[in-house]
Every structure is written in C-alpha cells, then in structure tokens.
C-alpha positions as CSV (number, residue, x, y, z in Angstrom):
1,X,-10.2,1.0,17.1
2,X,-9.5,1.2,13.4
3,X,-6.9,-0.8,11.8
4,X,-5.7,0.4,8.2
5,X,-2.8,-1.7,7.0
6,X,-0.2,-0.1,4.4
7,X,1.6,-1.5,2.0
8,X,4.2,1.2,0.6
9,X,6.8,1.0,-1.9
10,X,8.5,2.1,-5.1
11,X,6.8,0.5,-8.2
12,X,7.1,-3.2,-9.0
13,X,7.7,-4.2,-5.6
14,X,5.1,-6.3,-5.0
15,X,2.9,-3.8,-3.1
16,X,-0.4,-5.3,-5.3
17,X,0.3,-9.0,-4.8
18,X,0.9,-8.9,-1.3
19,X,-2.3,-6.4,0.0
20,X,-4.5,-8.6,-2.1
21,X,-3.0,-12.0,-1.0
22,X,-3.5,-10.4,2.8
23,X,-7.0,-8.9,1.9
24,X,-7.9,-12.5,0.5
25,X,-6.5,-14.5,3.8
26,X,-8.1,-11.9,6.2
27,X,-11.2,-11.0,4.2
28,X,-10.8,-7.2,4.1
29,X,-10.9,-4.9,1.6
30,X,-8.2,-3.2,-0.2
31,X,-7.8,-0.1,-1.8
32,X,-5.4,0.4,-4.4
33,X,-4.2,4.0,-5.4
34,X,-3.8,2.4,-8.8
35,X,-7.6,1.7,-9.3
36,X,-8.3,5.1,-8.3
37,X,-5.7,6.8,-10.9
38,X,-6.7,4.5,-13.5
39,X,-10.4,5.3,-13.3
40,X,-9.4,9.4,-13.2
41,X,-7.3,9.2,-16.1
42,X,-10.3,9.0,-18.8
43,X,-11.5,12.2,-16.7
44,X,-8.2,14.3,-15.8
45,X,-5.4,14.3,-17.8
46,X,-2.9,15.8,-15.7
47,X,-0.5,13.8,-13.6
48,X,-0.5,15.9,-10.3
49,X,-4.2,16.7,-10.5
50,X,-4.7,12.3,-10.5
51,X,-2.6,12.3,-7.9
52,X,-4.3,14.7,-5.9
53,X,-7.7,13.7,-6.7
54,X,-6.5,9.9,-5.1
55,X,-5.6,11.3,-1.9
56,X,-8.4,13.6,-1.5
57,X,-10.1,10.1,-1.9
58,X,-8.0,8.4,0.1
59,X,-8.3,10.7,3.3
60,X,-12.2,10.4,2.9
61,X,-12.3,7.0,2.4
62,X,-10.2,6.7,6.0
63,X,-12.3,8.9,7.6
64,X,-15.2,6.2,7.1
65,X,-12.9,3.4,8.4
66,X,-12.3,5.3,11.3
67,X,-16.3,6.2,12.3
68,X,-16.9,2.7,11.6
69,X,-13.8,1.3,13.3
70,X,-12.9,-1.2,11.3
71,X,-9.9,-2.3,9.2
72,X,-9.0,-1.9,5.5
73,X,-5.5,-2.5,3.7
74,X,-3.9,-0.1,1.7
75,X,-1.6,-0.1,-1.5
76,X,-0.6,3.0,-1.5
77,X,3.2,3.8,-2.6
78,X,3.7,6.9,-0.3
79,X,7.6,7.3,-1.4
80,X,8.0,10.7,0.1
81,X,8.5,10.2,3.9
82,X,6.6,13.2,4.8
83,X,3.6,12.4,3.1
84,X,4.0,8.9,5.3
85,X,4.3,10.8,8.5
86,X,1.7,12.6,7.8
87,X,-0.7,9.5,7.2
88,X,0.5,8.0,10.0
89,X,-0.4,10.9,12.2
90,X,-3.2,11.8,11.2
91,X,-4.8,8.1,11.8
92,X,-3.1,7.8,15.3
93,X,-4.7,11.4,15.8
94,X,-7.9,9.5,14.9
95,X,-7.3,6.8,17.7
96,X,-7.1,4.4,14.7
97,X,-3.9,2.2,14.4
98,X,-0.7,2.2,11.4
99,X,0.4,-0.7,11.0
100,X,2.9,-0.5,7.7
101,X,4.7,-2.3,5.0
102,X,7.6,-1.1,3.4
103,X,8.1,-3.7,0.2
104,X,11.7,-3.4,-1.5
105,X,13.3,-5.6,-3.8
106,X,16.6,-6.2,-3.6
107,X,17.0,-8.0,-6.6
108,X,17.5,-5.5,-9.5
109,X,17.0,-8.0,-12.4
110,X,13.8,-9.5,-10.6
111,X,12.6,-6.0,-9.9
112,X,13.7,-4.6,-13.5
113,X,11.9,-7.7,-15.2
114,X,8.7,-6.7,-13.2
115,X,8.7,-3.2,-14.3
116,X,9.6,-4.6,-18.3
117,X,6.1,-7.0,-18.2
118,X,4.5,-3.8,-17.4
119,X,5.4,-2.2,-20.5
120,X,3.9,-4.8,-22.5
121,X,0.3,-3.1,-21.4
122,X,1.0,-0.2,-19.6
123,X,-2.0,1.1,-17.7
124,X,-1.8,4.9,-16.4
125,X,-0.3,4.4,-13.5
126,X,2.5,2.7,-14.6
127,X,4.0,6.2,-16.2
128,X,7.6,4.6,-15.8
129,X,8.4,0.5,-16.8
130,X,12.8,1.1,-16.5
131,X,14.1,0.4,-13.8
132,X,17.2,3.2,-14.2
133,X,14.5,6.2,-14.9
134,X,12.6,5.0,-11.9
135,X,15.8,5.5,-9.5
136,X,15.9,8.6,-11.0
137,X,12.7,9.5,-10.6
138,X,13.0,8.5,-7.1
139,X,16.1,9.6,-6.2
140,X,15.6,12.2,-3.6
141,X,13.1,10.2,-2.3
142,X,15.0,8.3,0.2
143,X,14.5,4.9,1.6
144,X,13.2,5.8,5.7
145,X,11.1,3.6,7.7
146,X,8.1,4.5,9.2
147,X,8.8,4.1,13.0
148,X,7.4,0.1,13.7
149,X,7.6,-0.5,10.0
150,X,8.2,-3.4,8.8
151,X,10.7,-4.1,5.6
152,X,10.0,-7.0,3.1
153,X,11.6,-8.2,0.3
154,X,9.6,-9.5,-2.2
155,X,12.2,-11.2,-3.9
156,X,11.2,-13.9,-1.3
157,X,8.1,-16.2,-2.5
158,X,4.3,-14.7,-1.8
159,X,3.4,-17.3,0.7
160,X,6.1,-17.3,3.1
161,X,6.0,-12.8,2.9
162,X,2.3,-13.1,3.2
163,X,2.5,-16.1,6.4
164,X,5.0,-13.1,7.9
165,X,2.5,-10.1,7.5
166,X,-0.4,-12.6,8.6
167,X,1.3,-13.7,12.0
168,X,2.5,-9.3,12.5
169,X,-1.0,-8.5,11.9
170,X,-2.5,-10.8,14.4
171,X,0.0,-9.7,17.4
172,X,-0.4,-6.4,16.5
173,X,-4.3,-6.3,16.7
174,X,-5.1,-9.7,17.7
175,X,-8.6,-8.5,19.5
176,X,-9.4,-5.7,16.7
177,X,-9.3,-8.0,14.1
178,X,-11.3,-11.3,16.0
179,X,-14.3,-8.3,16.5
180,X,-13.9,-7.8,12.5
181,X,-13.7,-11.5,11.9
182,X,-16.8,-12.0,13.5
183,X,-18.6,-9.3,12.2
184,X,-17.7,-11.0,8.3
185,X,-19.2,-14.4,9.4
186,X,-22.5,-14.9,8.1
C-alpha cells in the first residue's frame, strides 16, 4: 500500500522544516509545492495558472507512488478544506493511505517574525511575508481537520514535533514503511 504523508498549513508554519526533518530521519523523499512554483515562475507568470500547473503535477506525481507503492512526504499547504478532501479521497480511492499534518502556530509574534525573514529574500511563493494580510488572505479559509489529522504546533522545538510525527508514522504503517526501509538499504 502507498503511504503519502502531508504536511498542510498556512505559510510560515513550519510545514518545510518538519517534512524535510521527517524525509531526512525516514529517508524518503519530499515534495514541496514551493519547488515546483518556484521553478514555473520563470515560465508562467500568472498566480492561478502556477498553482494549477503544481497540482496537475502533484496528482501525477501520486499516481507513480501509488503504482509503485511506496511512500513519499508532502509539503503541500492545501488551506481550502475541499481541496483536502479531495486529496484524501482520491488516494484512499487508490488503496494508498493519508496520513496528515496540520502545522499551526499559535504564537503570533513567532509566526509573524517567520513570515518578516521571508521578506528579506522573498522567493515566488512567498507572495505574502505580513502576518495581518495573510489572515486576510486566509480568512474564509477555515481551520478544519482532516478526519485522523493530526495538529502541531510548531511553536514547540523541531526535534521533540519531529520524535511525535516519527513515533505516529510508525503505528500508523509500521509494516509499510519496514518493506520501504528495506528496499533503501544498500
């Protein structure tokens, strides 16, 4: 069975640091949605046609991890719940598994600080560094779980969030993810 692992979140809440600490620690790949905008924005200059273009990707990119059933981590921010569901549905339909991150902070000077560094050298996916014009961006957006989700607040340190998703990944897929151990041992 395929495992894909999501990290989802608003901007600046540690979505990036905590798929790559896990990808490092379990030696999987991750895909950021960020790489993929970045590289499209030399190519396409419009906002919603980057978007689009990353989860055209994305969904074709899953569709390999299912045939090969295997696992990969995603930092993907899917804010709007029904884009979420819809993720979620279609790799269950798949027989692959969901197993998701929801990262908040619930600090708002740690989370605003994060967003000011990022205005220092803003790359184009980082179209909003404020804090108050991302809640507005955001707020119709919501802040709904994805049923077996799993909240974390990165205002706690790396290690101890990343020991937390490390011990919920093993229960969840314990036998999944000795088969994709084993296949990475050379």
């Amino acid at each position: 069975m395929a495992t894909v692992i999501l990290f989802r979140g608003k901007a600046g809440t540690g979505k990036t640091t905590l798929s790559k600490e896990l990808g490092r620690r379990l030696r999987l790949p991750v895909l950021h949605k960020d790489d993929i905008y970045d590289a499209a924005a030399g190519f396409v200059s419009e906002h919603q046609l980057r978007n689009r273009l990353c989860f055209d990707f994305l969904y074709r990119f899953l569709q390999t991890v299912m045939d090969a059933r295997t696992a990969v981590i995603l930092d993907f921010g899917f804010n709007q719940m029904d884009d979420a569901r819809r993720l979620k549905s279609w790799i269950e339909e798949r027989g692959g598994n969901l197993q998701s991150f929801l990262c908040v902070c619930s600090d708002e000077s740690v989370w605003a600080e994060r967003l000011a560094e990022r205005s220092v050298n803003p790359q184009p996916n980082q179209l909003i560094t404020d804090l108050s014009e991302l809640k507005e961006h955001y707020k119709d957006a919501g802040t709904e779980c994805l049923d077996g989700e799993i909240v974390l607040d990165t205002v706690l340190d790396k290690a101890s969030l990343a020991d937390r998703v490390e011990s919920k990944v093993s229960r969840w897929g314990e036998c999944d993810l000795q088969r994709i151990y084993r296949r990475h041992d050379f």
